[in-house]
N, C-alpha and C positions, 0 to 999 in steps of 0.2 A: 504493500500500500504506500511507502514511503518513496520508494522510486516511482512510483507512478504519480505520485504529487510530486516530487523533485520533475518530472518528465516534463509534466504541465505546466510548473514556474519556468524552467527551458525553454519552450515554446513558445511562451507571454513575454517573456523578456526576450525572446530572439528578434521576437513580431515586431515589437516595441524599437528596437537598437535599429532593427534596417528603417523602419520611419524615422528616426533621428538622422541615419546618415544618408537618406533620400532626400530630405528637408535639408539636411546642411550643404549637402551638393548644389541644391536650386539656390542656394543664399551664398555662395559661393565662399563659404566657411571652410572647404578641405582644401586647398589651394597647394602651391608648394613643389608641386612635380612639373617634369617640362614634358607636355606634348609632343606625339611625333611630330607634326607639323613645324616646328621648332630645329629637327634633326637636319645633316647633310644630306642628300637626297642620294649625292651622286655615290656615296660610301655606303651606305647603310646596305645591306645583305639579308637580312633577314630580321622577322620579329616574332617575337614567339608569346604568348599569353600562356603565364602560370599558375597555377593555384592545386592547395593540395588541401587535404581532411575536410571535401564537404560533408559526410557524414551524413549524408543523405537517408531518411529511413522508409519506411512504410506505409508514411501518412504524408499529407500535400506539401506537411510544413518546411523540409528540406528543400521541396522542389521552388518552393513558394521564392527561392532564395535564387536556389542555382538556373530560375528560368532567367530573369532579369539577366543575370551575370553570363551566359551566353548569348543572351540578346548584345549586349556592350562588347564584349571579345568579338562581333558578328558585326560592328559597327565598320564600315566601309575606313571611315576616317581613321581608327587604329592600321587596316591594311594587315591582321594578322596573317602569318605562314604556319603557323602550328598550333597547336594548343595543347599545350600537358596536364594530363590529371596524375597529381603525385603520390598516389595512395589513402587510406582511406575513405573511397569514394562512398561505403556506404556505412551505417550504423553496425548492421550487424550483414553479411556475404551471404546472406538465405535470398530466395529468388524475387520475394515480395520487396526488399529493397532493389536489388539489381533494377526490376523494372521500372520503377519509378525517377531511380538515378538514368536509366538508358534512353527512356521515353522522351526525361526532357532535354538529356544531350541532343536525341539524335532530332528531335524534334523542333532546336532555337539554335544548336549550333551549325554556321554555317559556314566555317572553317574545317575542311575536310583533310587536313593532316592532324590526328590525334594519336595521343598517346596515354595509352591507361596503366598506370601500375598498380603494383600490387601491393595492400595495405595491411597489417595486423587486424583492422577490426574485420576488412574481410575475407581474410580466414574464420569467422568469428559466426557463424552462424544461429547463435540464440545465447544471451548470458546467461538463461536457465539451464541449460543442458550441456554435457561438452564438447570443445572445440573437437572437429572433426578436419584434421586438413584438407584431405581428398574429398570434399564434398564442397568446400570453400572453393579449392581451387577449382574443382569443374565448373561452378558457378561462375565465378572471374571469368576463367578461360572463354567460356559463350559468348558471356556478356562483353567484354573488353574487346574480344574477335569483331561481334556484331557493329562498336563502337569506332573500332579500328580499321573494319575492310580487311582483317587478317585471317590467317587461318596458321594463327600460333597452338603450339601444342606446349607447348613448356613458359612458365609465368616470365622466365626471361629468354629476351631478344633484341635483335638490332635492327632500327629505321635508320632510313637516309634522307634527312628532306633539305631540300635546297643545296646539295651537295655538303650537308653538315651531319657526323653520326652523333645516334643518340643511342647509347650503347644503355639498358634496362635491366637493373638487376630486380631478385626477388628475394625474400626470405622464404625459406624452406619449412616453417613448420606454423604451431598458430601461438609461438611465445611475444610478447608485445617489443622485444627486441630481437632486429632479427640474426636467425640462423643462414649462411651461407655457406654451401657445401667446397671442399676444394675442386669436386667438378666444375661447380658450376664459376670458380675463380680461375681456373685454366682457360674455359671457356672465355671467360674477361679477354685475359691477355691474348689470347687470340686475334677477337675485336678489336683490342687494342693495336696490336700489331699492324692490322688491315686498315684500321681507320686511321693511324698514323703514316701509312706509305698510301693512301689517297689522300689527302688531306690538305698537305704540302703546309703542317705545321697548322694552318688554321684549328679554332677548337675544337674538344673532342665532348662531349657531353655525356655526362654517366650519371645514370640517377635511379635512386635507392630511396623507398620510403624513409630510413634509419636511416640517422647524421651517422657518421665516423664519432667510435669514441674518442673524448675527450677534445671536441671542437663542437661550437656553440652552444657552451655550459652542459654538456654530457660527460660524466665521469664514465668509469669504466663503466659495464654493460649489469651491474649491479643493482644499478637504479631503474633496468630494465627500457632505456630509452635509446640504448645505440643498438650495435653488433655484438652477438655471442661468441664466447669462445674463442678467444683470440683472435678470430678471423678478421676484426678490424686491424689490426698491425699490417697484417696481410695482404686485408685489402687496400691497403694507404702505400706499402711499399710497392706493389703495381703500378698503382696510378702512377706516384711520381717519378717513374722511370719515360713517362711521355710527356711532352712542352702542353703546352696549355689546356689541360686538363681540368674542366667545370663540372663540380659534383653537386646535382640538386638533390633537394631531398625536404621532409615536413618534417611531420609527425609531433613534433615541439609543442606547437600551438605557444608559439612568444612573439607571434605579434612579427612588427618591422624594427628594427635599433639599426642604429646607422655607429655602435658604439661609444656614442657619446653618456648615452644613460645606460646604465651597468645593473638594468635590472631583468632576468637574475642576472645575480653575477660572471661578468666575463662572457654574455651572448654578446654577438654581433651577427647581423645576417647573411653578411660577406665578409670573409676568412677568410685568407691565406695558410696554409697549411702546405708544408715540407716544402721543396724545391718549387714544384710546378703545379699545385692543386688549387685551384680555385671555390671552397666550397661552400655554398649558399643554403641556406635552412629559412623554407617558406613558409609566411603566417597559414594560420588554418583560415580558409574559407568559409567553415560550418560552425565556428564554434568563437571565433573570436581571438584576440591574446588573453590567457592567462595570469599574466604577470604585468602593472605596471609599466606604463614606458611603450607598450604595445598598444593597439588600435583594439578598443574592446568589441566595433562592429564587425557586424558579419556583413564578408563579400571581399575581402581585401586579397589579394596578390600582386604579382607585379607583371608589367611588361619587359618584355625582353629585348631590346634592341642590337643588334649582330652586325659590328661594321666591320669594315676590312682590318683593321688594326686594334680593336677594340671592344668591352660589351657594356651597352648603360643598363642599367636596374633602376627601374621607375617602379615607384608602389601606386597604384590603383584601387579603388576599391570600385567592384566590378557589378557589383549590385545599384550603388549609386550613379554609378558612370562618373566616378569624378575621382584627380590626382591624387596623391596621399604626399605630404613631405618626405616624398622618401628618395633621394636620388645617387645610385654612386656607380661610376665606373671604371673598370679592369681592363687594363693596357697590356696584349698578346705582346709573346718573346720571342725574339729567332723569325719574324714575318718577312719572309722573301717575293719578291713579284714572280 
């Protein structure tokens, strides 16, 4: 009975926060980010629309969220090339979410290169009952397939859009930090491999629901928010063996810091990490930041802008249609004509 009244305040205060920040958009109260229109025309390469844990459930109220927010990524004026869904796409991975999360991607988004990863909650099919992997994953796999025009059989894979890879890890089991097999780490460096000898050094994009432990205020895998079993060591000594290496990832729910406010302690949402890793941890979509310092509405992610030399990170909140103070950008190394 408790969670079901916690469920309902959720819901009222969700309702609530996206009117506030629909109204502060029309009053021109979020200000702060620079428009593409703003950008160099002749450099820019690509843009990408991110957002991760819309948590989308059963009932309209998810959707009531994520429709608006691919009506604005579908806005002619943004010019998106991709759009990422970074995990957690739905409350619980049973099929009565999937559909409601699928219906209204596939039904307002009209940006047709997508990408759906794979999330902890879904693996998660009922908090009453236990997690079953193999029944998450074939749910995912339908749904994400249907989402994507794929016909992926395993939760990781590699796209190519715009001549840029976006190499997609999964976690292997339904623990809320994830598991990564050394298969499926071999399988990385491979991609890596390939996407570093097409590439010609431009970036390389790798994205994991789970941050890397011990970058963007995650300790070790303890606190159940990064990688299991050492496999983050692992997985970070891969990566930076290739030049410009950008690792997205959610799951945090802290919102946007540009590092000036240190709340929690020692997040930033773009990190530097070992030689060459670029790694970015994105607000929740469905849920808001957690902590201070972060944007408590729902709808926030950011655009991604891709130039020849460089990447901006604009924060958006995508429900409202309008910028977020959020602005920073990462200068490529070793960039040859």
């Amino acid at each position: 009975m408790l969670a079901q009244f916690e469920s309902i305040l959720y819901r009222i205060g969700a309702f609530i926060l996206a009117l506030i920040s629909t109204f502060s958009s029309l009053l021109g109260m979020r200000g702060g980010g620079i428009p593409k229109e703003a950008a160099t025309e002749d450099t820019l390469c690509m843009t990408i629309a991110a957002i991760s844990d819309t948590h989308v459930g059963k009932d309209a109220i998810g959707a009531a969220f994520l429709t608006p927010g691919m009506g604005d990524i579908s806005d002619p004026s943004l010019d998106v090339d991709a759009v990422l869904f970074l995990g957690d796409n739905t409350d619980n991975g049973n099929v009565d979410n999937w559909e409601v999360f699928t219906k209204s991607v596939t039904a307002n988004c009209k940006v047709k290169n997508r990408i759906v990863l794979l999330g902890n909650h879904d693996t998660w099919i009922s908090y009453d009952t236990p997690h079953v992997y193999e029944e998450g994953l074939k749910n995912y796999l339908h749904y994400s397939n249907l989402i994507m025009g794929t016909n992926n059989t395993l939760p990781y894979f590699t796209r190519v859009f715009n001549g840029y890879w976006f190499i997609c890890l999964a976690q292997e089991d339904t623990s809320v930090a994830a598991t990564i097999s050394d298969t499926q780490l071999n399988w990385l460096e491979e991609q890596l491999r390939l996407a570093a000898a097409d590439s010609n050094r431009k970036p390389i994009f790798v994205l994991l629901h789970q941050p890397m432990n011990f970058t963007h205020a995650v300790g070790d895998n303890l606190n159940n928010n990064g990688i299991n079993d050492g496999q983050s060591k692992k997985l970070q000594a891969i990566l930076d063996r290739y030049e410009n290496v950008f690792y997205f990832s959610g799951h945090q729910h802290y919102g946007l810091n540009d590092g000036t406010d240190q709340l929690p302690a020692g997040f930033s949402t773009v990190e530097h990490v070992g030689k060459n890793i670029t790694s970015v941890n994105f607000p929740s979509f469905g849920r808001g930041s957690y902590f201070d310092g972060g944007d408590p509405l729902i709808g926030d992610g950011l655009i991604v802008n891709v130039y020849a030399d460089r990447i901006e990170f604009l924060g958006r909140n995508f429900v409202a249609g309008g910028w977020l103070d959020f602005n920073q950008t990462v200068y490529f190394t070793g960039i040859t004509e």
